[in-house]
N, C-alpha and C positions, 0 to 999 in steps of 0.2 A: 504493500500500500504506500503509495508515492505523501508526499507533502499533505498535510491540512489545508483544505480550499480556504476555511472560517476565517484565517491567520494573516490579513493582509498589511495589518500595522503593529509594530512592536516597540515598546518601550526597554529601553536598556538604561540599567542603574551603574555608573560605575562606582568607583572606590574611594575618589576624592583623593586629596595632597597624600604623597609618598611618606609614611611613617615606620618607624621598625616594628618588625611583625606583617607588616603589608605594606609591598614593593611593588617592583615595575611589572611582577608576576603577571597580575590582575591587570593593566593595563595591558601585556600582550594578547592577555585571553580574551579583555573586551574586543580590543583590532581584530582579532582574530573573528572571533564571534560577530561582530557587524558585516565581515565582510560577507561572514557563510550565509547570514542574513539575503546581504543584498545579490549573491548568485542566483536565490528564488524570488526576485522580486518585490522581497516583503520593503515595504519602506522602513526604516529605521530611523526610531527619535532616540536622540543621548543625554543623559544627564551627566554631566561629570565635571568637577571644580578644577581640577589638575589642567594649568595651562601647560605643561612641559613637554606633555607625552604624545605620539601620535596617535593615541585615541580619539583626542579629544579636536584632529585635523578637520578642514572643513570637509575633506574629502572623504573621510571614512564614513559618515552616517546621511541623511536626507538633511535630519532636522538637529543640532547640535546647541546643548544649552549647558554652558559655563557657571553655574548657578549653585547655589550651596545644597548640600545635599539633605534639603529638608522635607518634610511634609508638604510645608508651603508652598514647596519650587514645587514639588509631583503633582499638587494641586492645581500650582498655574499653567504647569504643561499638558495638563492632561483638558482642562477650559481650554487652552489652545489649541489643541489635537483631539476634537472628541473621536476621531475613526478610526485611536489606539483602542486595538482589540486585545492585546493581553503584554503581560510584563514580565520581563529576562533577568532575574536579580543575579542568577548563581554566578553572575562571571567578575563580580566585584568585591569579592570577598567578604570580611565581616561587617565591613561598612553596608554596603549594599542590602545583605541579609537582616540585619538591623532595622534598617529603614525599611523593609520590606514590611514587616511585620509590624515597625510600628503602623503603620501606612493600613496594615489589616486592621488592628485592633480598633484604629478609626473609621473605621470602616468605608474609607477610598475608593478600595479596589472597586467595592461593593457599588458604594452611591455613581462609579462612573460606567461599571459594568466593564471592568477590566479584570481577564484571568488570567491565574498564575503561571507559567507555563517553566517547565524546567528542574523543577521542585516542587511539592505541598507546603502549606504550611505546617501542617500536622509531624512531617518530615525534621521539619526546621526545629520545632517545640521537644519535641523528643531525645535529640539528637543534643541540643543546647540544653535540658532544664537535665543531668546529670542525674537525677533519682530519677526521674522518668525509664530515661537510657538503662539504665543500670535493672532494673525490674521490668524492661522489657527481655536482655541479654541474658537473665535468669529464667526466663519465663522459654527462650529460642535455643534454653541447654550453653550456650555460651560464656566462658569466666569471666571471671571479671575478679580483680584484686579485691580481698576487702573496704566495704568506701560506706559511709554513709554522709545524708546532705546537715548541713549548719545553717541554719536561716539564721540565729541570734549568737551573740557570741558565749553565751552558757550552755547552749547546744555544742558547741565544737570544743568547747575543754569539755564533757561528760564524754564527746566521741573518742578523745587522745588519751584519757582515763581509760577508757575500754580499749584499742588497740595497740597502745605502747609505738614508742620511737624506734626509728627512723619514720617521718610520716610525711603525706604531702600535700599538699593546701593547692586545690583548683578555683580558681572564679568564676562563674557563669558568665554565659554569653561576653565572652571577652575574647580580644585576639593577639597571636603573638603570644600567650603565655601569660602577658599581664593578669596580677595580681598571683602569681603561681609560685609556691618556694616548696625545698624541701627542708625540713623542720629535724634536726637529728639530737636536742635537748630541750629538755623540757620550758628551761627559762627564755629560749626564744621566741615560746608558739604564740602567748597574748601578742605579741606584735604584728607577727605575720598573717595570724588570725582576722585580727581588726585590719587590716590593710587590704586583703580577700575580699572582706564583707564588704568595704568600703567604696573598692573598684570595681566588685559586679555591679555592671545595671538594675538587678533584680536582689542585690545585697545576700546572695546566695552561695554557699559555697561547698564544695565537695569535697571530704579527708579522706585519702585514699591511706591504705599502711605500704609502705613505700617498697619497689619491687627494683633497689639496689643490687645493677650488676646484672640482672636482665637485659636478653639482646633485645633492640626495638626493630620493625619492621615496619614498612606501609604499602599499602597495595594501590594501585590508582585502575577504579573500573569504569565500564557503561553500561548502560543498558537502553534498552531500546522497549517502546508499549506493545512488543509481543514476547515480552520480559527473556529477550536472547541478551545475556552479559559475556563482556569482552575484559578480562584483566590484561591493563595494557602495560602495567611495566610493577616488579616486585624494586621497592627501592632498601637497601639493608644500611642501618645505621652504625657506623664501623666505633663510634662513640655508646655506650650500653644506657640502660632506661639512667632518666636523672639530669641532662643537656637535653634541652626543647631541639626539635627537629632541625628549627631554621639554625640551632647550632652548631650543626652535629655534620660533620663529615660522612657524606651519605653515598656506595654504590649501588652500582646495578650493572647486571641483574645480582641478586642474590647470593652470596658467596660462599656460606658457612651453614647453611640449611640443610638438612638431609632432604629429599625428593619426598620422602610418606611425611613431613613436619610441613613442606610448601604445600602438598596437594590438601593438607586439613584444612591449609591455613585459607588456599582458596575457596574451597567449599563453607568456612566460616563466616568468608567475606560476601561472598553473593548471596550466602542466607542472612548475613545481617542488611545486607541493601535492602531486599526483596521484604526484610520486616517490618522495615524503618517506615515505608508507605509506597504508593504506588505512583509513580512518576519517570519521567524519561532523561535521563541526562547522564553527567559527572557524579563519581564517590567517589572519595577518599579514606581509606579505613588505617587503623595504628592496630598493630597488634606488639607484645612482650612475649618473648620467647625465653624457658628457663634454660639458663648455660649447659645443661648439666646431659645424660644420655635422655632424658623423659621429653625432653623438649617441650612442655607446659606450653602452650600457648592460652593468653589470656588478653581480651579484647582492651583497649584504652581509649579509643573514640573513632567518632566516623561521622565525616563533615560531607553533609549533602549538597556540594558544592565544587568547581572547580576548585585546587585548592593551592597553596604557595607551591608543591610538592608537583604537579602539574606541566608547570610552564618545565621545568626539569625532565620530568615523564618524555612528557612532548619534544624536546630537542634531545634526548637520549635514547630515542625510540625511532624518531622522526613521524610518530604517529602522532597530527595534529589534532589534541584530545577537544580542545576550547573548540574547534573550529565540528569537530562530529559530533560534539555533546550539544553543540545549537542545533545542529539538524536531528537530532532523536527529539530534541522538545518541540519542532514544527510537524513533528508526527511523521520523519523517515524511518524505517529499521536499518540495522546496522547490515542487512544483508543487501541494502537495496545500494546503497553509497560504496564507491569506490575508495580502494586504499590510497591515498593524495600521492604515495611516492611511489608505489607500481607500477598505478592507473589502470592492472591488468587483473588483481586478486581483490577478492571484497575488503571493506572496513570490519568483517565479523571474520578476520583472519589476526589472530593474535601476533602480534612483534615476537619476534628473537633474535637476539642479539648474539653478534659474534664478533664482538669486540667487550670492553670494557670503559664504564665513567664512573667519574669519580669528582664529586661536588665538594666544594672547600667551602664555608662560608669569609666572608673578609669584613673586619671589622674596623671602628674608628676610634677604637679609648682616645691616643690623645686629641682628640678633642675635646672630651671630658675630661677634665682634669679632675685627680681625687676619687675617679670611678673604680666601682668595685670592677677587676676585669677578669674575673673568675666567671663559669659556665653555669647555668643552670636551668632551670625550667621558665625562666623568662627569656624569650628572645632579645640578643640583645646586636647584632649582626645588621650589616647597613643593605650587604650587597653577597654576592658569591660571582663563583668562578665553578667552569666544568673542564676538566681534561678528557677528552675521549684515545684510549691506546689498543693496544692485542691483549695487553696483561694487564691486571691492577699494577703494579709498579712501575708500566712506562704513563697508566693515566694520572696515577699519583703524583709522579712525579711533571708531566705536564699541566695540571691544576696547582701544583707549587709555583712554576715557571710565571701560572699565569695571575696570580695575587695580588704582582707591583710590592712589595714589602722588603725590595731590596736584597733579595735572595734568587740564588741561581736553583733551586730545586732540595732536593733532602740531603742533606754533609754537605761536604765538600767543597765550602766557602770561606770557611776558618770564621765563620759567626755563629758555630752552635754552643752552645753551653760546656762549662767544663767544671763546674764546682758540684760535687757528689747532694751537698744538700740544697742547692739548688735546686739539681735536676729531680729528686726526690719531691721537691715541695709543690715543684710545677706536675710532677705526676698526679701527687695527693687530689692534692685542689684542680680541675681541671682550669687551663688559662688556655687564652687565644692559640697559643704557639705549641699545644701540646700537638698535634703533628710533627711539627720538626725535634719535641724535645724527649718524644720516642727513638729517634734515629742517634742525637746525644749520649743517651742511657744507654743505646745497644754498644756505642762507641767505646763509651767510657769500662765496657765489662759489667755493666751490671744483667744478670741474670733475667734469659727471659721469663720465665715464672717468676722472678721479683715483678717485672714490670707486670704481670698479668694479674698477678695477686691487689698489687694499686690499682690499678687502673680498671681491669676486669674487661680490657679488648680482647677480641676472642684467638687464640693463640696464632690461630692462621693469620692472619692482618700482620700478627708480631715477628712470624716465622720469614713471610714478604721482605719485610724492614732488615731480618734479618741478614736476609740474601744479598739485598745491594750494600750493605756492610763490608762480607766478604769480597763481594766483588771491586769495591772499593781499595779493600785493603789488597789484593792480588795485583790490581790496575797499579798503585801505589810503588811496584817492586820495578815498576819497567821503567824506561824511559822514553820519551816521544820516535826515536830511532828503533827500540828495541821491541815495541807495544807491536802484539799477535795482529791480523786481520780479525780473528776470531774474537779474540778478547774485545777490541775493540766494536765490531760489530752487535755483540752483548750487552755492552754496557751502553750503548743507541739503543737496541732494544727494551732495555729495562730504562730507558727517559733519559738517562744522563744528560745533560746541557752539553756543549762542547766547552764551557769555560770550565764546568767541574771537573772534566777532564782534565783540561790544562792543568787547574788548580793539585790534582791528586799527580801529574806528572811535572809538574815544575817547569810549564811551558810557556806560551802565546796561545788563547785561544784561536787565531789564526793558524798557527802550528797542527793545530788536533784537524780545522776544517780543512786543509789543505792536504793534510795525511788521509784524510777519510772519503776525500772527491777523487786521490790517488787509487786509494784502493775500493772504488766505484761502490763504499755506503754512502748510498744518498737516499734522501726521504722518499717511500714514493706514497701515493693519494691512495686511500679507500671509500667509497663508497659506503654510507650510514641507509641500509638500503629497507630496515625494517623484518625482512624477513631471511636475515644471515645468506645473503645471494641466492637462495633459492627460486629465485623470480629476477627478473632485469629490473632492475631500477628508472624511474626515468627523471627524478629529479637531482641536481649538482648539489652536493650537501659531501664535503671529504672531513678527514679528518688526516692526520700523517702517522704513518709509523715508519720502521726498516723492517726489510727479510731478506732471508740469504738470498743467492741467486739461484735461478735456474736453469738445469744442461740440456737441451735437447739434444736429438737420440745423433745431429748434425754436429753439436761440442759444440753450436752456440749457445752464448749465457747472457739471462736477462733477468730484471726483475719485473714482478705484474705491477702496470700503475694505471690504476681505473681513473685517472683524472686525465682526459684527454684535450691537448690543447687544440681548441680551432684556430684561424686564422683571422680571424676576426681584432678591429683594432678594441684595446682594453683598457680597462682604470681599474685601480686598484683603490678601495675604500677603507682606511686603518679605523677601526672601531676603541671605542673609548673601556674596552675591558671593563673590571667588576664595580658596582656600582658603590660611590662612598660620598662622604658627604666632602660638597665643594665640585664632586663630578659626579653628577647626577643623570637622569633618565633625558634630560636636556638634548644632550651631546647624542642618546642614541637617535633620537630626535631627529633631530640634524643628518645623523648618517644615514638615514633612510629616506629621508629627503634627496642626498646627494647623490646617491645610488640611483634612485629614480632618477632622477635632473639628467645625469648621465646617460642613462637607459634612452632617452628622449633623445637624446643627441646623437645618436645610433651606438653608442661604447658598450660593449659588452662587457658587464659589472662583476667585479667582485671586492666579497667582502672576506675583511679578517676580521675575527672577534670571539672571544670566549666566556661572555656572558651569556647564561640559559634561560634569564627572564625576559630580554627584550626581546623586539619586533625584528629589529636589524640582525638578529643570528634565524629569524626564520628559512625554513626552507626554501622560499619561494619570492623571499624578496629581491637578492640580487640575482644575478643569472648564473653566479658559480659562489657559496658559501665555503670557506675555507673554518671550520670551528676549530679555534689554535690558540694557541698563547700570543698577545701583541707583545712579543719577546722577539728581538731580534734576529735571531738564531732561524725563526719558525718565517719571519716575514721575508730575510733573505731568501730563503728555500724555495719558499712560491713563488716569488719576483724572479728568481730565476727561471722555475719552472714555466712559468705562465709569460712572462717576457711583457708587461702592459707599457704603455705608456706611456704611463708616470703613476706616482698614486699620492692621493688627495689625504692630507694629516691635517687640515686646520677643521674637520670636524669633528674628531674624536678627543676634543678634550686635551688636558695635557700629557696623554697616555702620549698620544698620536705625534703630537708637539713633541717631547721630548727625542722621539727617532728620527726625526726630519736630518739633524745632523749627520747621523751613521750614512741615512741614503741618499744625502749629496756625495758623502764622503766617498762610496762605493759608486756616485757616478748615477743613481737613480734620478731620473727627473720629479722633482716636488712639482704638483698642478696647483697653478696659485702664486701666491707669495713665496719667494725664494725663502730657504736656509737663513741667508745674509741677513734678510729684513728680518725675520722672527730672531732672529741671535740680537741683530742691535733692537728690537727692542726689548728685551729680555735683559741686557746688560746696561745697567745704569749709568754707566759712565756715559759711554757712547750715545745714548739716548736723550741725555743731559743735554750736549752738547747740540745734537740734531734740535732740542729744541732752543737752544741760545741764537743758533743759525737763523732760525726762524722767532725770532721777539717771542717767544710765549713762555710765561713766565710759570714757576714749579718754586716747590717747596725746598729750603735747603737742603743740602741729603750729602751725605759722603761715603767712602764703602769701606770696609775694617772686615780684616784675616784673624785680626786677634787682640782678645778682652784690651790690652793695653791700647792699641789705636784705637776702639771702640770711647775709651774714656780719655782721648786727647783729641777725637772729634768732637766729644760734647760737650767743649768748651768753647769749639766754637760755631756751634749748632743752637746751642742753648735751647733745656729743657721746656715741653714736655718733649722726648722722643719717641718716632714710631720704627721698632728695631723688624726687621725681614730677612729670612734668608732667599736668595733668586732663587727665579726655576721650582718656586711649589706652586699649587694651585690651593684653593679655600683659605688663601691667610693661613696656612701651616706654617707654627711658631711662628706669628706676630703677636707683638705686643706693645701696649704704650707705656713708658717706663717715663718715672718722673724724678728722679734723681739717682747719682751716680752706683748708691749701691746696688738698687734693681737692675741697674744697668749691666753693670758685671756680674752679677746674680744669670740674667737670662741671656745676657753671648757666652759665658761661659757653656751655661745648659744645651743650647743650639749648635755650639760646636761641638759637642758630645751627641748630641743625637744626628747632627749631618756632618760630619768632618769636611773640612778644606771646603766648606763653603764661603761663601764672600757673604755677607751681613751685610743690609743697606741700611743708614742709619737716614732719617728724615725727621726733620723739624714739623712737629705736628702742628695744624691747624687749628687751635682748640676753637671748639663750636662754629666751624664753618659748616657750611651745608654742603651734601654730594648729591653730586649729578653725574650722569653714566650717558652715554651716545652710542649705539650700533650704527655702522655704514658699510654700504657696500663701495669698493674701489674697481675700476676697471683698469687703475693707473695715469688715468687722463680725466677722467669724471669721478665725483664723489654725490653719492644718493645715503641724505640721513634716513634710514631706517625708523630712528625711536631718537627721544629724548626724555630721558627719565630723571625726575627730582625723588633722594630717598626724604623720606619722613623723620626719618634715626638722622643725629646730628654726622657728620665727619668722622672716622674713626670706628662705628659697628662695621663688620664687613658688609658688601655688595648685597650677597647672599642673604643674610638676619633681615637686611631693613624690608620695611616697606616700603614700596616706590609706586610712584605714581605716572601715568603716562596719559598726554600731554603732561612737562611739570606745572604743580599751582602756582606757584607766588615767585616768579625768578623773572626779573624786568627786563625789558628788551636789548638794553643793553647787555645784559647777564647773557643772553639767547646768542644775539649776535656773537660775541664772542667763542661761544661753545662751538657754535657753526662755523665761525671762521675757525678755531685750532683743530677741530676735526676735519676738516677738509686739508688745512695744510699738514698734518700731520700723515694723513691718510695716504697723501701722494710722497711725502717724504720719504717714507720710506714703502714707496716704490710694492702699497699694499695692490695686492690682485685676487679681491675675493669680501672675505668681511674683516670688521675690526671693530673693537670695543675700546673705549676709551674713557676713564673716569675723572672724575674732576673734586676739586675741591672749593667752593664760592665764599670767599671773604674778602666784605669791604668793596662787595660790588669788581671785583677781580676775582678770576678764572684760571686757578693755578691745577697743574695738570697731574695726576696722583701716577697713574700706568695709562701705556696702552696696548693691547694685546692685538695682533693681526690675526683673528681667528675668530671660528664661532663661539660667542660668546654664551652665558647661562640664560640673557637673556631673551636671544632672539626666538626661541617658539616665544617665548610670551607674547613678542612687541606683532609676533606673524598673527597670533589669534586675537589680537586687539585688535588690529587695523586691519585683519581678514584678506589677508599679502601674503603669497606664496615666496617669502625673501629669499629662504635657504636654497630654494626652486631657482631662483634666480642667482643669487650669488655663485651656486655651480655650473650655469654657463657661462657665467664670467671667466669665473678661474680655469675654464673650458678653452677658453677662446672663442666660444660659440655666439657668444652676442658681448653689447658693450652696455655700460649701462644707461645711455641716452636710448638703445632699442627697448627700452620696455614702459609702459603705460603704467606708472604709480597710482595708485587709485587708492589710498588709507580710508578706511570707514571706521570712525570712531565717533559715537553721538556723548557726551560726558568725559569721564576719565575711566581707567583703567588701573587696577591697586594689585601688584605684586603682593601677597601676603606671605611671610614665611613660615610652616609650618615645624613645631620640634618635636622631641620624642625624650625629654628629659623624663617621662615620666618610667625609664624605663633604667634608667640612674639617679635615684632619688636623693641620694648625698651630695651631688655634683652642683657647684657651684653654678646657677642660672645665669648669670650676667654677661651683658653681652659685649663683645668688642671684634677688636679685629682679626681674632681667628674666626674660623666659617663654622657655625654649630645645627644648622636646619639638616633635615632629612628632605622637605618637600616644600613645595607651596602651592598657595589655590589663587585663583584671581576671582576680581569683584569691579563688578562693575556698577557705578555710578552716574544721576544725572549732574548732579551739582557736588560744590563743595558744601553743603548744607547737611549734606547728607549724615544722619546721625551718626553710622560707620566711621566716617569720616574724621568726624570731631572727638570721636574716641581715640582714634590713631594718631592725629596730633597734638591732644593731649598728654597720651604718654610718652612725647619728644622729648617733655621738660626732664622726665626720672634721666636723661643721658646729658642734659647741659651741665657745665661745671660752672659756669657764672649765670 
């Protein structure tokens, strides 16, 4: 039975600003989900606050409203739309499902004659009210840990009285973990108790007796309303129960399961979907598995919903789960839909996989300063990273590669731990780094049953770790002359970098790639084909590994490489890797934009990137996906294979930015703005100067190697100073220091966390006002994009403030001058593409803070404010394809437009709130206004005053 004829208009809920616990996930699955939409004509109306993400593109739905994610706004969209005939919550995760229900309880859906489609409510209630769940799972034969619920806080000490410590405190209807701890003394639980009660919506909360040291698991299924279920990917938690999922280093498929423990665990899961109620879509189910020969398995929840776990599934499978679980809730069956990357085997053909992934989550402590950065059942993770290999140890070690954290992969960098109670303490307590400070502990000799007995990872994961140890040490004994084909071939295969190489043979990483193109180990491409090659594939989606050669029966030797170059001219797109704050969902943004832009201009696309949440590692966005680490080592390899071009870095953030150098160096053409121009403006001297050449004037500033020049600057800078090291992104380590001991207090500290950096030291502007300009350059013409005023005085980062677009109160002479240093700035150096450019405004002068030649965090915002395809445009510039006098500016902006920044301190509750010029937001929403009258409004610039100091 084909589609629902009833189903012509559909409401989709997204998720609102990017918070931890709920990521870019949910905005891939909504894109995804609009588009499956509009294949069957249905028209599509969007809700969604998140200016950043390409969800919320004018292009992805009919009807697209920017609006807050309330009753109110459902209410006015739905008087605006009466011919919406039913509503899509599951793809926006907890936000969405929230507003769902509140939206029922008022009875909405009802008064407009709008059904649910995707989910029940009954579903939802069950699944979220915890005793519900729990007494239905006893009632379907299913475990479930000892747990009872706590409505009052006298109820949950008589529960911890009856099941004794270790215990674990859940919150209802909450996401991300929030309000969740595990309790292992008595004297901590009033706290953590009241804090549960506090942060459920429904002040409700569930004690489970804690199932420490248990493996976790999660299944992601469908089903279709002729109730056929599809389990499309088992994902194993390599971290044991006790670390929230989104914490936990998670693969697949399944690694440590006996085949009679997976098959229970299947049949557990589709009888608990099929119990939960009757509906068509996405589940996500948790199950604990006991370490031990009995293998217990015992249920932990199951979220009727696409879910963060998903968007992973989905690029780990390549079965696109958001995009088939919309078509089983328009009333398709899974037998009727085609598999998206065979095109030739049904969607009711389960994945298998014949490689291996391996998820890292990446985190942001220092930006919280003072935060607890230990692991536990609150999510506390910004972003992840996926490696796909042949073995867990070459995907391991490519998801290390691809982190950015200043590490070449597991050892072999001379930055792992070496202090016995150290690496002991970081075992105990689980921390961020406890992946790399397993590979430490194996080094240093301590026993793998010590580490398993701490830690309680399941000995195989340990036995892995163990192997490229060995092999380490064996590599270690040769020298770059004397090192085997063999040996070396092995240690590619098990991930090795080619610097760890060097690093373990005392070489040049040049030396190892030079030695390894000799003896013909080169990477070749595999195919992520769904169904472990057993059918032809027909979408470009690789991943790299090595394998030996092979002799035909003629004594020729070759290796297979399923990535075939066509002839066709190419670009190359460097993606902005794992998601953190300061580079945000923004930048993927943007790269999906220039992908397309590209595409248009005939270039046959591809992209690099190892992020599993966004849009831009989809299957099917560019015309060849490379899923890789944006690590050097990995973009050379392709750029040679592939031969493009040139390839495009000023979208991806500073990920992208920072390789530009390596691939002029090798001779790669940069599309856009050269090398030169991004290095001088990146280095303050030089940049100084380009603007003295040109009258505009900047804050005093000088640059200092070391704490002594630091404080023989600042006498003649005079205090307050804003101290920076170059070359980060989000204001990482800035700070305003106000006399000389802070001062040497944080260069000392900065040169300890980034060595042989250069520190700019600048004469702060106290209570000046910031303003920020996007433009595009063609090198001859300059097109202002955006002119934004922040709200926040001088000094919060870009990022924290609110900003306004058009700005409010900056006089025309203020304006002019921003337009003139942005135009002359833009062509000075010789931009081809976009730039950002920030300001400082005191005393009715326009002193100039940075300017970055690239896409900046703002521009989706400034695109879906004035309803301007820029990024569309800016990459036929940097194309050569048009100039920027060929395009028709057409801005539609009725009022203003408010950057809002959204945070997630609630998920580090000791952490100092205050804001300055390090970058602290996870997300933002926009808001739109007719006037400055507007009550919003006058809230935002009252709390200006809390940041003036006079």
């Amino acid at each position: 039975m084909p589609k629902r004829k009833d189903l012509n208009s559909i409401l989709l809920i997204g998720s609102g600003p990017i918070v931890i616990g709920q990521a870019c996930e949910f905005d891939y699955a909504g894109s995804q989900s609009l588009r499956s939409l509009r294949e069957d004509g249905i028209e599509t109306i969007l809700i969604n606050s998140n200016p950043a993400t390409i969800m919320t593109d004018p292009s992805m739905a009919d009807h697209v409203y920017l609006k807050p994610l309330t009753t109110k706004s459902i209410v006015e969209i739905l008087k605006a739309h009466p011919q919406i005939d039913a509503v899509l919550p599951t793809m926006g995760g907890q936000t969405a499902l929230n507003l769902c229900i509140e939206a029922d309880k008022k009875g909405i859906w009802e008064d407009f004659g709008v059904e649910l489609i995707g989910v029940d409510i009954d579903a939802i209630n069950i699944t979220e009210d915890r005793e519900q769940f729990r007494e239905l799972m006893l009632k379907i034969g299913v475990g479930m840990a000892p747990q009872a619920t706590a409505t009052s806080f006298l109820q949950g000490k008589e529960i911890a009285q009856e099941f004794g410590f270790p215990l674990v405190i859940r919150a209802s209807y909450t996401l991300g973990g929030a309000g969740a701890s595990i309790v292992y003394k008595a004297e901590d639980f009033d706290e953590q108790l009241s804090y549960g009660l506090e942060i459920s919506p429904i002040h409700e909360v569930m004690i489970d007796k804690a199932l420490m040291g248990w493996k976790e698991y999660e299944l992601e299924l469908l089903r279709d309303k002729n109730d056929n279920v599809v389990i499309i990917c088992a994902i194993e938690n390599m971290d044991p129960m006790g670390i929230h999922t989104g914490d936990s280093i998670t693969v697949a498929p399944a690694m440590t399961l006996s085949d009679r423990t997976y098959q229970k665990m299947r049949d557990m899961a589709i009888h608990m979907m099929r119990s939960i109620g009757d509906f068509e879509g996405g589940c996500n189910v948790q199950f604990a598995v006991s370490p031990d020969e009995k293998e217990d398995i015992i249920a932990i929840e199951i979220n009727p919903r696409v879910s963060r776990s998903s968007a992973l599934a989905s690029k780990a499978t390549g079965y696109p789960i958001a995009k088939v679980a919309t078509k089983l809730a328009i009333g398709y069956t899974l037998d009727e839909l085609d598999n998206q990357i065979t095109k030739s085997t049904s969607a009711l053909f389960e994945p298998t996989l014949d490689y291996v992934i391996v998820k890292i989550p990446r985190w942001n402590f220092d930006k919280f300063e003072g935060s607890d950065r230990t692991l536990g059942l609150q999510m506390k993770s910004v972003g992840e990273v996926m490696g796909i290999g042949r073995s867990f140890q070459e995907a391991l070690h490519k998801a290390t590669q691809s982190l950015e954290i200043k590490r070449n992969g597991l050892g072999a960098d001379g930055k792992g731990y070496k202090n016995y109670d150290q690496i002991i303490s970081k075992l105990t307590i689980p921390s961020w780094d406890r992946v790399f400070v397993i590979y430490d502990a194996i080094q240093m000799g301590i026993p793998l049953s010590r580490i398993h007995e701490i830690t309680k990872i399941d000995m195989w994961f340990l036995k892995q770790y163990e192997e490229l140890h060995f092999l380490e040490k064996e590599i270690s004994k040769y020298t770059i002359a004397t090192l085997s084909k063999d040996l070396l071939l092995e240690a590619k295969q098990k991930g090795f970098a080619d610097r760890q190489i060097a690093h373990m043979l005392d070489c040049y990483e040049s030396e190892v790639y030079n030695k390894r193109t000799e003896l013909n180990i080169n990477r070749v491409y595999k195919l992520v084909d769904t169904c472990a090659a057993e059918f032809k594939a027909m979408t470009p989606y690789y991943y790299s590994t090595f394998e030996a050669e092979i002799e035909t029966a003629d004594g020729a030797r070759y290796v297979e490489n399923d990535s075939v170059v066509t002839d066709k001219k190419k670009i190359v797109v460097l993606g902005s890797g794992p998601n953190r704050i300061g580079q945000g969902i923004e930048f993927d943004y943007c790269c999906v934009h220039g992908v397309l832009a590209a595409a248009e201009c005939g270039y046959e696309t591809i992209m690099i990137n190892c992020n599993p949440e966004t849009v831009s590692t989809d299957f099917d966005t560019a015309d060849k996906l490379y899923f890789e680490p944006v690590f050097w080592e990995h973009i050379y390899d392709i750029i040679r294979h592939e031969k493009p071009e040139g390839v495009i870095v000023q979208l991806g953030g500073q990920t992208a930015l920072k390789l530009a150098e390596k691939l002029s160096k090798y001779g790669i053409k940069i599309i856009g703005t050269s090398f030169e121009s991004l290095d001088l403006a990146e280095d303050r001297g030089s940049f100084s100067e380009l603007l003295k050449d040109n009258d505009i004037p900047f804050p005093k500033f000088g640059v200092a190697e070391t704490a002594d020049e630091a404080l023989t600057l600042s006498e003649e800078l005079d205090f307050p100073l804003l101290v920076r090291p170059s070359y980060v992104l989000g204001g990482q380590g800035m700070k305003i220091v106000i006399n000389k001991e802070e001062l040497e207090e944080h260069v000392v500290d900065l040169l300890r966390k980034i060595p042989n950096n250069k520190l700019l030291l600048d004469h702060y502007l106290d209570g000046a006002i910031e303003a920020e300009a996007d433009a595009i350059c063609d090198g001859e013409d300059v097109y202002i994009i955006g002119i934004m005023e922040h709200i926040e005085p001088c000094g919060i980062h870009s990022g924290d403030s609110n900003a306004t677009l058009p700005p409010f109160n900056l006089g025309e002479l203020v304006m002019q001058q921003i337009k003139d240093h942005t135009k002359k700035i833009a062509l000075a150096l010789n931009t081809v593409g976009l730039i950002n450019i920030q300001f400082a405004i005191k005393d009715e002068v326009v002193y100039i803070i940075e300017a970055n030649p690239r896409a900046s965090r703002t521009v989706p915002f400034i695109a879906k404010a004035y309803k301007e395809p820029y990024v569309n445009y800016a990459t036929k510039v940097m194309l050569g394809e048009k100039k920027v006098k060929d395009f028709n500016f057409n801005p539609q902006l009725e009022g203003f437009a408010i950057k809002q920044p959204v945070f997630s301190f609630n998920k580090f509750p000791n952490v100092n709130k205050n804001l300055g010029p390090e970058m602290k937001s996870t997300g933002e929403s926009i808001l739109f206004i007719d006037s400055l009258k507007d009550d919003e409004f006058y809230n935002l610039y009252a709390r200006r005053k809390m940041y003036l100091s006079k």
